[in-house]
C-alpha positions in Angstrom: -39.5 28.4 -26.8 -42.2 30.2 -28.6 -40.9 33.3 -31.0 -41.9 36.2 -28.4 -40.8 34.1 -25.6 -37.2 34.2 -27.3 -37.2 37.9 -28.3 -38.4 38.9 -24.3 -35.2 36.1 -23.1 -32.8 38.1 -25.2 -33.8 41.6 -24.3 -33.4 40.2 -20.6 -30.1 38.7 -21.7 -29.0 42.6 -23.0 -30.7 44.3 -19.8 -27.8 42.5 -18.0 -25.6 43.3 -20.2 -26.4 47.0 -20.2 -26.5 46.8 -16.8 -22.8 45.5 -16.3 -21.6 48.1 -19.1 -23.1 51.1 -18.2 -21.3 50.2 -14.3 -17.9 50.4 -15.7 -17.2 46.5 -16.5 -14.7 45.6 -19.3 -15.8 44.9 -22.9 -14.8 41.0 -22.3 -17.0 40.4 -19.1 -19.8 42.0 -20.8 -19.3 39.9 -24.1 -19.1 36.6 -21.9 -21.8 37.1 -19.8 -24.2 37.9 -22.8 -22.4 34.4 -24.4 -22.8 32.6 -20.9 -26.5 33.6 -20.5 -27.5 32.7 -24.1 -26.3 29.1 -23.8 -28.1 28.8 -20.9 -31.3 29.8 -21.8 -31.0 27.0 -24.9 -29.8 29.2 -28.3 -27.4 27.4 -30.0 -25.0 30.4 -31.1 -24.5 33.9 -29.8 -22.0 36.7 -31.4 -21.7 40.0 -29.4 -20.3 42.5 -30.5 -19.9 45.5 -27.3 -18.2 48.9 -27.6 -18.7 51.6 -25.5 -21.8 53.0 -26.2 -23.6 50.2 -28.1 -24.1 46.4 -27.7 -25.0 43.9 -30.8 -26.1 40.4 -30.2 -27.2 38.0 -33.0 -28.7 34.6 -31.5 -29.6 31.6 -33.0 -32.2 29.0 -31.9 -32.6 25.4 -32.4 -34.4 25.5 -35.3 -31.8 27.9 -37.1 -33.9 30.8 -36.3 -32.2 34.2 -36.3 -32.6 37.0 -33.5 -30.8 40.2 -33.4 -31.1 42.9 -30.8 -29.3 46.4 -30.9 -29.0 48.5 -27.5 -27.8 52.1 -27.5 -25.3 53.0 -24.2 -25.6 56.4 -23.4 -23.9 56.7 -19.7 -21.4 54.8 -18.5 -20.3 55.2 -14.6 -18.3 53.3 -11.9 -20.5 50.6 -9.6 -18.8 47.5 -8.6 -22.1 46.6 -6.5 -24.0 46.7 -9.3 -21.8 44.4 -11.2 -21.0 41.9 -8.5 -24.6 41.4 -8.5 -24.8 41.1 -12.0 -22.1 38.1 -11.9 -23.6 36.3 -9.2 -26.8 36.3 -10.8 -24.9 35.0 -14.4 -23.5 32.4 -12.5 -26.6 31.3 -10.9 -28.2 31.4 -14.4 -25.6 29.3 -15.6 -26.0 26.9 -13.1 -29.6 26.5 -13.3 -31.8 28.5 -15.5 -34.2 30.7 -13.8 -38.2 31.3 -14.9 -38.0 34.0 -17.6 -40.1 36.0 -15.0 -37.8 35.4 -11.6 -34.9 36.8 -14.3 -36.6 40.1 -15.1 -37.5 40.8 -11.6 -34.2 40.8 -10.5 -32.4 42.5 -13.3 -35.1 44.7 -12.3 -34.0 44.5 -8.4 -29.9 45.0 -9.4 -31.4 48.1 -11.7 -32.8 49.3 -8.6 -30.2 49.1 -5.9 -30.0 51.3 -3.5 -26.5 54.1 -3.8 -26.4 53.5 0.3 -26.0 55.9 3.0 -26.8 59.4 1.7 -23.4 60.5 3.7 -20.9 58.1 1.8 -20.1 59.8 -1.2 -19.6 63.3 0.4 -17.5 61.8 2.7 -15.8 60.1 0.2 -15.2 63.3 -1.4 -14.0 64.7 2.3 -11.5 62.6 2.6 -10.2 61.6 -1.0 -9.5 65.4 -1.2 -8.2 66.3 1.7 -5.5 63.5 1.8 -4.5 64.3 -1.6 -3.3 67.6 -0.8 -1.5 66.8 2.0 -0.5 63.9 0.4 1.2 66.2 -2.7 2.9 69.0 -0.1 0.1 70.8 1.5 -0.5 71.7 5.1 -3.3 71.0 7.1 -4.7 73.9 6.3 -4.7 73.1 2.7 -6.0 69.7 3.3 -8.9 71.4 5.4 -9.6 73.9 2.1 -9.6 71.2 -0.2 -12.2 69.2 1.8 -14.4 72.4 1.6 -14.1 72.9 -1.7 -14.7 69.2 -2.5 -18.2 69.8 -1.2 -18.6 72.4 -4.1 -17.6 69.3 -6.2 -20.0 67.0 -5.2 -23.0 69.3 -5.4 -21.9 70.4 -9.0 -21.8 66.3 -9.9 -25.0 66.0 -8.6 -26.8 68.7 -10.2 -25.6 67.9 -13.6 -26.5 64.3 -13.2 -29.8 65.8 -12.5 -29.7 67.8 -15.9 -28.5 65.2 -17.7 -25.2 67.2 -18.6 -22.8 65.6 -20.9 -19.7 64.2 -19.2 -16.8 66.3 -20.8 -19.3 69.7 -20.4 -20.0 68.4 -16.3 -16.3 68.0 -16.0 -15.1 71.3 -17.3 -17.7 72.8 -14.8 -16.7 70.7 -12.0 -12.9 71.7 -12.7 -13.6 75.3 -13.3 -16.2 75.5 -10.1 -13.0 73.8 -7.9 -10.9 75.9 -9.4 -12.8 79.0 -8.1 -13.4 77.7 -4.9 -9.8 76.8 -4.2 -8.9 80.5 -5.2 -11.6 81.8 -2.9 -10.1 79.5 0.1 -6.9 81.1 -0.6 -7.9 84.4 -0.9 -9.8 84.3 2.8 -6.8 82.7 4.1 -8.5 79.1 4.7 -5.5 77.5 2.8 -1.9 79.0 2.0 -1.3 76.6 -1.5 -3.4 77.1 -4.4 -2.2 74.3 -6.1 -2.4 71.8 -3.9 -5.9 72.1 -2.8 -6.4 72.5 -6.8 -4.9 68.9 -6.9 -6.5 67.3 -4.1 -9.3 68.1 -5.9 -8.9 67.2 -9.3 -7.8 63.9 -8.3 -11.9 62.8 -7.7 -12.0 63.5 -10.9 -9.7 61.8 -13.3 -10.7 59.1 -15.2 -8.5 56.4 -13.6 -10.7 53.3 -13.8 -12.5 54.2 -16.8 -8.6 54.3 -18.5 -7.0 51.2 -16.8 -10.0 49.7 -17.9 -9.8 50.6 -21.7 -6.2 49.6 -21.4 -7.2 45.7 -20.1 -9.6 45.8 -23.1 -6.7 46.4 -25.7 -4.7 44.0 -23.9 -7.1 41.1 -24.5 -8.3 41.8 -28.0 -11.2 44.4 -27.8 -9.1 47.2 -29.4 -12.0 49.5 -30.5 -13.4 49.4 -27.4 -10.2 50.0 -25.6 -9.5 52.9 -28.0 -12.7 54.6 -27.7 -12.7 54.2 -24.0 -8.8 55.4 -23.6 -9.8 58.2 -26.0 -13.3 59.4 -23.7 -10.7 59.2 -20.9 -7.9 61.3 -22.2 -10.9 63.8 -23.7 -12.1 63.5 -19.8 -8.3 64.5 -18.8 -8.1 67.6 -21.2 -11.7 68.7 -20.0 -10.4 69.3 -16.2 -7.3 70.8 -17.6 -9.7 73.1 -19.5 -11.8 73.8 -16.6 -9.3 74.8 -15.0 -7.6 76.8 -17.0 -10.3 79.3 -18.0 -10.2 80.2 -14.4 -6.6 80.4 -13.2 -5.8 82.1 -16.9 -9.3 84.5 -15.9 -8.1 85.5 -12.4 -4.4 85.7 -13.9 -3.0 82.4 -11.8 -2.6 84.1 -8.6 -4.3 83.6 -5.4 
């Protein structure tokens, strides 16, 4: 392969790469895939080195030529479509090559996957909540509140993925916002416990897979990247109690 021909093969390489880290996969599936897809398309050597927000890969050709590419991760979020596809196209790399072109049109296709019905993630939010606080003690009344407030939730995630809010900021807003709602849902009689609609709530959004995650990284070598990502997660986790705080503490923890 000619010199540019390399360069645009390894910044595909890293597009899949990014791809699969910034949809939640672990530090070792991202570092093997980069690996796996370098082989393929005929460099000799590849190191990777992956944290949580950046990815380093140094290539070398057949004729001891050295390539390095940088790539900054500024978002990381949950999509296990997004990195199913991701895999099934590695392995299909690995298997046979594709045409520099074919590759970057459908990184370009995974990029743009649809999110799916419009209605699935509210829902999602309806009934994650909902069960939760029945799940914890409340009454059906509560579990009704919580699904309510959940709504407040979801529109509060959406608009500060619109702004481009940072995620501890986003989640002491969503926490505090939830917090308000369930207080109003009390306070109009919707739902008799405060606390559990609180926690029905809360529970969309602690960092579970983001931490068991980090904790799978540290078990299989990658501890900086499973201490950075165990540390954004317990940073996550005292953001909602923060959130919450400033408004049970504000409205004196009564409803």
């Amino acid at each position: 392969m000619q010199q540019q021909e390399q360069e645009q093969t390894l910044c595909a390489i890293l597009d899949a790469g990014e791809l699969l880290l910034t949809a939640g996969a672990e530090i070792a599936r991202v570092e093997d895939t980069i690996r796996r897809l370098a082989l393929a398309y005929g460099f000799v050597r590849a190191d990777v080195l992956t944290i949580t927000a950046s990815m380093v890969v140094t290539v070398q050709t057949a004729d001891r030529a050295v390539l390095t590419h940088t790539r900054r991760i500024t978002r990381r979020e949950t999509d296990m479509r997004r990195i199913e596809a991701v895999n099934a196209l590695s392995r299909a790399v690995c298997a046979a090559p594709l045409p520099l072109p074919e590759l970057v049109c459908r990184l370009d296709e995974i990029r743009a996957m649809p999110a799916g019905p419009v209605w699935r993630k509210p829902a999602a939010y309806l009934l994650v909540a909902g069960s939760f606080a029945v799940f914890f003690g409340g009454s059906w009344r509560d579990g009704l509140a919580a699904m309510l407030c959940s709504l407040v939730l979801y529109v509060i995630g959406r608009a500060g993925d619109k702004l481009g809010l940072q995620q501890i900021v986003l989640t002491v807003a969503s926490a505090a916002a939830v917090s308000l709602a369930a207080v109003a849902a009390v306070k109009i009689g919707l739902g008799q416990g405060l606390d559990y609609i609180i926690i029905g709530n809360i529970m969309l959004l602690i960092p579970g897979i983001s931490l068991v995650t980090s904790l799978r990284d540290m078990i299989v070598g990658d501890t900086i990247s499973g201490l950075l990502g165990t540390s954004e997660a317990l940073l996550r986790a005292l953001a909602i109690a923060a959130g919450c705080a400033l408004v049970l503490m504000r409205l004196g923890g009564a409803a």
